[in-house]
C-alpha positions in Angstrom: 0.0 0.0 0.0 1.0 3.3 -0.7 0.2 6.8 0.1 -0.2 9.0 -3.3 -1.1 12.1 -1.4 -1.5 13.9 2.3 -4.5 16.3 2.1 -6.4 18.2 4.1 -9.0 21.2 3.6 -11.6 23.1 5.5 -15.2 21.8 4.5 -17.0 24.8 6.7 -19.0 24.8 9.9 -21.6 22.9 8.7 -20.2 20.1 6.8 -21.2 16.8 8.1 -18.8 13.4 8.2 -20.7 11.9 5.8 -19.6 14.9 3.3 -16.3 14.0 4.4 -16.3 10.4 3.6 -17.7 11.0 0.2 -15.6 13.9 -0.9 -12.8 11.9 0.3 -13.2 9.2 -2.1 -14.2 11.1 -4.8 -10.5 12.8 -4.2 -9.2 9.4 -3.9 -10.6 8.7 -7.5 -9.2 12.0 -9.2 -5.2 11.0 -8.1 -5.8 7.3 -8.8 -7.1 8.1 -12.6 -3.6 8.6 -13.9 -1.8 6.2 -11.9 -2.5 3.3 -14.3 -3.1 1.2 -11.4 -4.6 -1.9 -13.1 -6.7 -2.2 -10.0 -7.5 -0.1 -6.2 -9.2 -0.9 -3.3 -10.9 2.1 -1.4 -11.8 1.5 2.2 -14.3 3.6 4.2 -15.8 3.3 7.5 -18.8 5.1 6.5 -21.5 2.8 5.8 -23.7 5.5 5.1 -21.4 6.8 2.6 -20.7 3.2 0.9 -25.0 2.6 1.0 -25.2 6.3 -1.2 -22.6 5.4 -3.8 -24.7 2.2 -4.7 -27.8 3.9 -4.2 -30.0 3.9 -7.7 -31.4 6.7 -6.5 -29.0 9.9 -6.3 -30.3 13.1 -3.7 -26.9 14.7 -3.5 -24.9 16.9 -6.0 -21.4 15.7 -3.9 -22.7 12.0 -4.3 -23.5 12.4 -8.0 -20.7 14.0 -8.5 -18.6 10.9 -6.8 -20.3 8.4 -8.9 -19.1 10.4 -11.7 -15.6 9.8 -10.5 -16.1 6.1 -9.4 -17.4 5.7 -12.9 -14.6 7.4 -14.7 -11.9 5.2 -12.9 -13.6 2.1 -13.4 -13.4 2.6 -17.4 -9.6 1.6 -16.5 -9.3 0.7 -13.4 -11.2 -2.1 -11.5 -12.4 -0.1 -8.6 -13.5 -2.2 -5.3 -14.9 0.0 -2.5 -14.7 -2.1 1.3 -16.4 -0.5 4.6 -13.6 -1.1 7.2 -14.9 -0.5 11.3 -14.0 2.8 12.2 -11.7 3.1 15.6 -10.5 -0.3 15.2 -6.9 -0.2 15.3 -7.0 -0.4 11.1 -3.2 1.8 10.2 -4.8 4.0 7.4 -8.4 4.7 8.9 -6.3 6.0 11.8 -4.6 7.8 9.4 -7.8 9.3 7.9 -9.2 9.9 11.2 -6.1 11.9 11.9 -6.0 14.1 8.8 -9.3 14.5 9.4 -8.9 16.2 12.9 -6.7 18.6 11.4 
């Protein structure tokens, strides 16, 4: 496993987790397009946020928009998204926990 980027940013006072979680793999998805990875795994502990993306039926501009990006990976990539328990010890939700405090 390896880390393409560190990245953090201010989502405003009333940005929920949830927002969070899905902006942060619709991030994931823009710096794995070019890496010609032949295939990525992207773990979340949001189940909420998993549930959305395979939702048929899309209420949120941020979701659509990270289906957009799910879709445009997958044209090259084989893309797997996995729900990992949050606070579990797991190294890189830790991680994401982390960056996500600053």
């Amino acid at each position: 496993m390896s880390v393409l980027t560190e990245e953090n940013g201010y989502l405003g006072e009333e940005a929920s987790v949830f927002q969070g979680e899905i902006l942060g793999i619709q991030r994931a998805c823009s710096q794995l397009f070019n890496s010609n990875a032949k295939s990525v795994t992207i773990f979340s502990d949001s189940q909420s946020a998993l549930a959305s993306l395979a939702n048929w039926k899309v209420e949120s501009k941020a979701v659509e928009k990270c289906i957009n990006s799910l879709n445009l990976l997958s044209q090259e990539t084989e893309v797997d998204l996995k729900w990992v328990r949050g606070h579990a010890g797991h190294t890189g939700n830790e991680f994401a926990d982390a960056m996500a405090k600053l």
